[in-house]
N, C-alpha and C positions, 0 to 999 in steps of 0.2 A: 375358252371352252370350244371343242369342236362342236360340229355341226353336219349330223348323222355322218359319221366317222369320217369326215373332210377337214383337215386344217384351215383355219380359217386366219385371216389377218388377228383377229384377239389372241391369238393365240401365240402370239411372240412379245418378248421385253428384251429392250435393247438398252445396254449402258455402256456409255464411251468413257473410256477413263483418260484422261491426259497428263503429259507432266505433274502440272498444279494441280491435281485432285479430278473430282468426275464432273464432266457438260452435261449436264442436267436438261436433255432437251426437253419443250413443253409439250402438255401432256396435248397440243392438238399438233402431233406428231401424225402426217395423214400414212405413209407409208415407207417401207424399207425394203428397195429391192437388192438383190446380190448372185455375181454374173462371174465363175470362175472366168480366168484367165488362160490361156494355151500356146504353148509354143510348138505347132503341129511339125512333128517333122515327118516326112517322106517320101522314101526312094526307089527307083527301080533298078534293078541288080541284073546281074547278066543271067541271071534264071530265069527273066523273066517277069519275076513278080513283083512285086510293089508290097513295101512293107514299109510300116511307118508306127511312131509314138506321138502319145501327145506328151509334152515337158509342163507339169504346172507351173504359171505365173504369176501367181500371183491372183485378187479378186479386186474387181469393182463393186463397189456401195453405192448407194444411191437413199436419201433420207428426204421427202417432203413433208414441210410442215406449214403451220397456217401460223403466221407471226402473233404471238399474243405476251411477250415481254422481250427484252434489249437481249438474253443469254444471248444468244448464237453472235449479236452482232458487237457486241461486248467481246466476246472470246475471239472472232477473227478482228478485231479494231487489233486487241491485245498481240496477237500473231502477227498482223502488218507492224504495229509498232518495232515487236524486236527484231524483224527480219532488218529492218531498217537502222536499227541498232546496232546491229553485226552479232546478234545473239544467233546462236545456233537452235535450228528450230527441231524440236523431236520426234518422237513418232508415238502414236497413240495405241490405246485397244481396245477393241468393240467384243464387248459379250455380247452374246444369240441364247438365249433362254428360250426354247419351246415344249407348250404343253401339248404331247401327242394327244391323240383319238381313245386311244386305252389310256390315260390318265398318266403315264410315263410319262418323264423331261426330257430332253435333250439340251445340251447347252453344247455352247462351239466358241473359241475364243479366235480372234483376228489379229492378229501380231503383224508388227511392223506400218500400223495406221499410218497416213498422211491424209488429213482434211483440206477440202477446200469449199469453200461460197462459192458456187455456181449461181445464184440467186439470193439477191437481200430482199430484193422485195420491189410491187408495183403498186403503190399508193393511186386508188381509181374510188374518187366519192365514195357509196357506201361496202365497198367489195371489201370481201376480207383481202390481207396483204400475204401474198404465198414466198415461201424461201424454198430453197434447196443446198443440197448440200450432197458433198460427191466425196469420196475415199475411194483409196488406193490401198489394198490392204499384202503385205507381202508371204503370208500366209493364214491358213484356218485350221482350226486345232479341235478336237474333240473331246473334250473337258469331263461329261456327262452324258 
């Protein structure tokens, strides 16, 4: 729900979907940030002027969450296992479901995922245990 017409973090749901079915991250999932990618290019020409593109490249993800069951460390156990296998590792997809200010959805799908553990976790007496988790997404699509 926003909050006097500003998006607020409640206001997104995220589902990754993988080969074997969907990562179910837990619900103390603290944030999801996403950072296009650019391939800037430009030049300056004998006019004088400078003129340049940006090339989409793709997006980075970013997922923190606060460890409160094995999912995440279960699913990359499972991904180091096959790498090691010689199994070929695949690429995933992350829905973006947002409810705008005016009551609208937006939804945006990310094609071409690759996950990684950046973080398992820092077991400290009574602290909670924090993860992260980083993708590489090779584009973003506009679904809704």
């Amino acid at each position: 729900m926003p909050a006097n017409g500003f998006t607020v973090g409640k206001d997104v749901s995220i589902n990754i979907i993988v080969p074997s079915g969907a990562l179910v991250l837990p619900i103390t999932t603290k944030s999801f940030d996403k950072k296009p990618r650019y391939n800037k290019q430009v030049g300056v020409y004998l006019d004088g002027n400078a003129r340049g593109f940006n090339a989409p490249i793709g997006w980075d993800l970013t997922f923190m969450l606060d460890r409160s069951s094995s999912v995440v460390d279960d699913f990359f156990a499972q991904q180091e296992a096959g790498y090691f296998a010689g199994l070929d590792t695949l690429s995933a997809s992350v829905s973006e479901t947002i409810t705008e200010a005016n009551g609208s959805v937006s939804q945006y799908r990310y094609t071409g995922v690759i996950l990684a553990l950046d973080d398992a976790g820092n077991y400290v007496g009574d602290a909670k245990v924090n993860q992260a988790l980083s993708a590489f997404a090779s584009r973003r699509l506009k679904v809704a």
